[in-house]
C-alpha positions, -999 to +999 in steps of 0.1 A: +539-435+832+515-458+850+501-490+832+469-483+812+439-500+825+415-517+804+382-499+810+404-461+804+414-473+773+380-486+763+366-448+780+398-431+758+389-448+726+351-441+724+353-403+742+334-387+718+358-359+714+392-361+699+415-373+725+453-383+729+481-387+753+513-368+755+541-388+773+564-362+775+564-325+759+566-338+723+556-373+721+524-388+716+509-414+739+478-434+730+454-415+702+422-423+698+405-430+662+389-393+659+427-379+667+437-400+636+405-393+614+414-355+623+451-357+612+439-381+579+466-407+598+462-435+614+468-442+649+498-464+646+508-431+623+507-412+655+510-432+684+546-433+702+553-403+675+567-370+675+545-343+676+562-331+646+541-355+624+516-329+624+531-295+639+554-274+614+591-269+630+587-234+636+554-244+661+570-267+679+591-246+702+561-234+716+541-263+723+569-280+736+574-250+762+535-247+770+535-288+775+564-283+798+551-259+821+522-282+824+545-315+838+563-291+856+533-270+872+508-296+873+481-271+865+453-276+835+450-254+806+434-245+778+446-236+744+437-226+709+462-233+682+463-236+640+477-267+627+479-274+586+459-305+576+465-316+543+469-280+533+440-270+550+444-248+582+419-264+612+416-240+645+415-269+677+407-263+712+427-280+734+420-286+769+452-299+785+452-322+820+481-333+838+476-370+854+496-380+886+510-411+893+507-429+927+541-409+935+524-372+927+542-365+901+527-359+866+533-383+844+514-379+815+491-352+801+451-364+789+445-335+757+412-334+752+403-316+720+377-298+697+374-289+663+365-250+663+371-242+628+335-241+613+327-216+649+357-197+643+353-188+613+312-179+619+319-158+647+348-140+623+320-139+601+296-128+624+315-104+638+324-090+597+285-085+592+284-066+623+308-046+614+294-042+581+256-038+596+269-011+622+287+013+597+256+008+573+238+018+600+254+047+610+260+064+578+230+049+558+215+078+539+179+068+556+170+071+593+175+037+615+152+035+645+157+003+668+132-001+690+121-027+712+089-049+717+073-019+735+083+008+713+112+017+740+142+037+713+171+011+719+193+029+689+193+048+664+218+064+635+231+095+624+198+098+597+175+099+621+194+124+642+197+148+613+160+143+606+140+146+638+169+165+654+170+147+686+211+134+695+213+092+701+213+099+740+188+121+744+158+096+732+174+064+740+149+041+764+123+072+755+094+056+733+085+056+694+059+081+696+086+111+707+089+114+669+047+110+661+026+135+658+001+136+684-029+131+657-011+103+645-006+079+676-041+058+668-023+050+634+009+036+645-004+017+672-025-002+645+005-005+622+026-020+649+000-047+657-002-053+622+036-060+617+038-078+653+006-103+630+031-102+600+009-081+578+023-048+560+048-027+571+047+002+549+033+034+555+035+075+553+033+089+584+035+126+599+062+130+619+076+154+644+107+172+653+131+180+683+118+220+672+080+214+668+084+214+633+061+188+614+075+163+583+061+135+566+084+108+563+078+072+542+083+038+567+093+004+559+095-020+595+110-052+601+109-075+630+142-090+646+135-126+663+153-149+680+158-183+676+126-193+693+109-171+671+103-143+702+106-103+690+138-087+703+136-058+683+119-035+658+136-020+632+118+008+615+138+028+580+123+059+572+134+082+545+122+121+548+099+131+519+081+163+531+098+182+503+086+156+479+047+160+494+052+198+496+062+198+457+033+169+454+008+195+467+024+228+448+021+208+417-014+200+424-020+234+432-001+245+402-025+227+383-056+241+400-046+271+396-040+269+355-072+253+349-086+281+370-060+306+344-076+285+318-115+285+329-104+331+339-090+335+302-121+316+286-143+337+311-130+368+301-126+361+262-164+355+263-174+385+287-150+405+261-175+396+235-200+400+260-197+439+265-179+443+235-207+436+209-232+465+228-203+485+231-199+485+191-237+489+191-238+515+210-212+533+192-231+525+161-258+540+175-244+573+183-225+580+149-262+575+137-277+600+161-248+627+158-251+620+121-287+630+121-280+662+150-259+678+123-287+676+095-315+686+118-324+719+130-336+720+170-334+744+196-322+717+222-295+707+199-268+721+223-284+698+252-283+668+232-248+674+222-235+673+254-257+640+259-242+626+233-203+634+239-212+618+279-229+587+263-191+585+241-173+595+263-183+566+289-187+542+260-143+548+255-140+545+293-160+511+293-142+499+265-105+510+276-113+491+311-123+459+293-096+461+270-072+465+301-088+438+320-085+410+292-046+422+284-035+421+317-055+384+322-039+371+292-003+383+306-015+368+338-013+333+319+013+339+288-012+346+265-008+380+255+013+388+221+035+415+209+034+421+172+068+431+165+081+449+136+114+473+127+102+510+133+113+541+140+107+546+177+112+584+175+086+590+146+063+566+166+070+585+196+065+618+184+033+609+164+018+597+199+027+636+211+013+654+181-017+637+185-022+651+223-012+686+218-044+698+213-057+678+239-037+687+264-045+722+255-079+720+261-070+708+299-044+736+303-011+719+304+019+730+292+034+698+275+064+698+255+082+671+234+121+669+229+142+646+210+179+643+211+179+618+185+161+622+151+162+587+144+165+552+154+150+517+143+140+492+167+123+458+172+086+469+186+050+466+190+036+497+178+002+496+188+016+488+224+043+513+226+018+541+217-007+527+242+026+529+270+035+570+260-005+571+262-015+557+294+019+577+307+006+608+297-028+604+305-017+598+344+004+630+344-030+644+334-045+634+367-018+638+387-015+677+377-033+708+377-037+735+353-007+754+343+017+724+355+041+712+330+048+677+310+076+673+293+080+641+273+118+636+261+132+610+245+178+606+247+201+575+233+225+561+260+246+537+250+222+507+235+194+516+248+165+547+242+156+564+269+116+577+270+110+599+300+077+620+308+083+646+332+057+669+352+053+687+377+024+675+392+017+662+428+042+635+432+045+601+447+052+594+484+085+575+491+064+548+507+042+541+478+067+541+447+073+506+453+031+497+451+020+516+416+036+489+391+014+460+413-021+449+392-051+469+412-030+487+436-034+525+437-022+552+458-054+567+465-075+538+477-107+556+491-140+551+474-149+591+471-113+592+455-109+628+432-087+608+403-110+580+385-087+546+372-085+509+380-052+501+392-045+482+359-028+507+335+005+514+348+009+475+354+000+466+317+026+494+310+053+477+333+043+441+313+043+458+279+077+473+284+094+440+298+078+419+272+103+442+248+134+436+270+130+468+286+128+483+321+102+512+333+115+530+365+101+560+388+118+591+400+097+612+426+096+638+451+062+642+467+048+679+459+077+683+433+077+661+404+073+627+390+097+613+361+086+577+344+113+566+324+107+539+295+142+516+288+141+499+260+171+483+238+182+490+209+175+460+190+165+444+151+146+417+137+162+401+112+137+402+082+123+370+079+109+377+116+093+408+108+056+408+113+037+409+083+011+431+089+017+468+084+013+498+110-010+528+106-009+556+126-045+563+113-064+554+146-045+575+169-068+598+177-094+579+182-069+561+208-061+591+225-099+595+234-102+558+241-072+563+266-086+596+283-120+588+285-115+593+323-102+624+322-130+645+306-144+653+342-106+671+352 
């Protein structure tokens, strides 16, 4: 090993790096005070020493072959290596260069080295929050979308794909506004300008699909900058709420639409009162005038009969049209009521039939009523049930001729009774079963129709009949025979929800004229 010149060793001991000599493969030369301040020694510590002073046995081996290959090679290298400083493990770069003597030969080695712990370990920590950010990324539950200072896609994650339906590759370099709807362009170019001035970054925006289809989704952005504060990228999260507008908008609507219920009940619960009170007046009126046509003597009398049963007669049909109207308006919003009691649907039944006979007479039908059961008690409304049987038999009225036959029949099977009315009218198409339970639908739509109705009754039937648990079906074969048949289960109250008020069968007749008042003209 040459002699040490002055001015090197003044160089060596102020090299801003740490720094020391190997004289051979395992011996320290000259170190320099940041070699010592490194090692918590001191130089004297060090200098002429092993390299075992601060290199565990099991290291050594190694060094001592890589310093080797160095004396023997001539050739400078660089290597990274732990060493254990006062229990603390340090990561040092060391650059390694061989020094040759005035005979070419190497005969000591200059290590120049570097502290790389602290950059070590923030790359390792870099490089875990990469890790970290890129499976975030990719399976975040929200849609990523990198983009760069002109809106250019650079990346995006599995979210987004899902969402706008569009795979990574296929917008990549392709810009933002692949996924804005057209209408919407102006808007984001003012909210990127916005964020680019640092200003909010939130905003609901329609969006578009790979498919055409349009969604709203909810965006937060973020700018990524460098360290001279330039914009590398934009980062924009979105999260996909068109269900939540779409239930936004149906719950508005929802609302609408039961203040409208709301504002349509209180409409017709006044125009009830409305036509009611001259409805009742007029009625008033005529059991005054028929009243005084029996006590007076008049050659016209026959004439003003007849007036008298049309002015009644239309009066029942006015008032069983309003009282359809408001019933099937207060199903409409789940105000109607059933006022259930424990009766005997057969007796209730068969009342409704007596009170048609002669009725039906008078119009030439041949109706019949059978019973396989003589009694049975069951939870029901029976002002409702009798206006079901009613309304049933008043449509097989119009829906036959003179000399047809209706047969109303009532059988047990299993828990439930079975009411059917049978005739042998016209029938019912195949193609327009499904339409006569639907509110205003009727099979004969034209105005100079031959068969007078609304399009109401048989759907307040259907209502009335579900509203007990029950089920109303249709069997038909056009120009044959229609069967209606009436479900309903057998079923109590226990006493204490019995309605109070008592049934009367009293009033059926005059409900058998309200509910064929449209049929006097068959």
């Amino acid at each position: 090993m040459d002699e040490i010149s002055a001015d090197f060793n003044f160089l060596f001991n102020n090299l801003n790096k740490i720094s020391y000599i190997l004289k051979d493969s395992t011996h320290f030369g000259l170190v320099n005070k940041k070699m010592a301040d490194f090692c918590a020694l001191d130089v004297s510590e060090l200098e002429d020493k092993s390299i075992s002073v601060i290199l565990d046995q099991e290291k050594i081996p190694a060094v001592k072959k890589f310093n080797q290959e160095i004396f023997q090679k001539g050739l400078r290298k660089n290597v990274e290596m732990e060493i254990e400083i006062n229990n603390e493990q340090k990561i040092v770069k060391v650059d390694t260069i061989p020094h040759y003597n005035s005979e070419s030969e190497v005969d000591y080695l200059l290590c120049l080295a570097e502290d790389i712990t602290a950059e070590i370990e923030k790359e390792r920590k870099f490089y875990r929050n990469k890790k970290r950010y890129s499976s975030i990324f990719k399976k975040a539950p929200l849609a990523f979308v990198v983009s760069d200072r002109e809106t250019n896609i650079i990346d995006w994650n599995d979210k987004a794909e899902e969402i706008f339906g569009w795979k990574k590759e296929e917008v990549i370099n392709k810009n933002f506004n692949i996924i804005v709807e057209e209408d919407s362009y102006f808007e984001i170019t003012e909210l990127v300008e916005a964020v680019f001035e640092g200003k909010e970054s939130y905003n609901i925006n329609k969006n578009v699909a790979k498919d055409g289809s349009k969604l709203f989704c909810e965006w937060n952005t973020a700018l990524i900058k460098d360290r001279n504060n330039k914009i590398v990228e934009i980062i924009s999260i979105a999260q996909d709420i068109t269900e939540k507008i779409d239930t936004k908008k149906r719950i508005e609507s929802q609302k609408e639409e039961l203040k409208y219920s709301e504002l349509r009940t209180q409409f017709f619960a006044n125009i009830s009162h409305e036509l009611k009170t001259p409805l009742n007046l007029i009625f008033s009126s005529l059991q005054l005038l028929e009243y005084k046509l029996k006590n007076t003597l008049s050659a016209d009398q026959n004439q003003f009969n007849k007036y008298l049963a049309s002015i009644r007669n239309n009066g029942f049909r006015l008032l069983r049209l309003v009282n359809n109207l408001i019933d099937i308006t207060k199903i409409d919003v789940n105000t109607f009521q059933l006022h259930r009691g424990n009766f005997d649907i057969i007796r209730l039944v068969e009342a409704v039939a007596d009170s048609t006979k002669d009725y039906l007479k008078t119009k030439n039908r041949n109706f019949r009523f059978e019973s396989e059961v003589d009694s049975q008690i069951i939870a029901c409304d029976p002002f409702n049930i009798e206006r079901v049987i009613l309304n049933l038999i008043s449509n097989a009225v119009k829906f036959t001729a003179a000399g047809d036959e209706i047969l109303l029949r009532i059988v047990k099977k299993e828990d439930n009774i079975i009411i059917s009315l049978r005739d042998t009218g016209i029938g019912i198409k195949k193609k327009n079963q499904n339409i006569i339970f639907e509110q205003f639908r009727q099979v004969d739509q034209n105005f100079n129709k031959k068969r007078e109705g609304s399009g109401i009754g048989l759907s307040l039937v259907k209502s009335i009949v579900e509203m007990h648990g029950g089920q109303i079906t249709l069997d038909s074969i056009y120009g044959i025979y229609s069967r209606f048949n009436v479900n309903l289960p057998i079923v109590k109250l226990d006493e204490a929800d019995v309605e109070s008020e008592n049934y009367s069968a009293d009033s059926l007749l005059n409900k058998v004229e309200l509910e064929f008042s449209d049929l006097n003209h068959i």
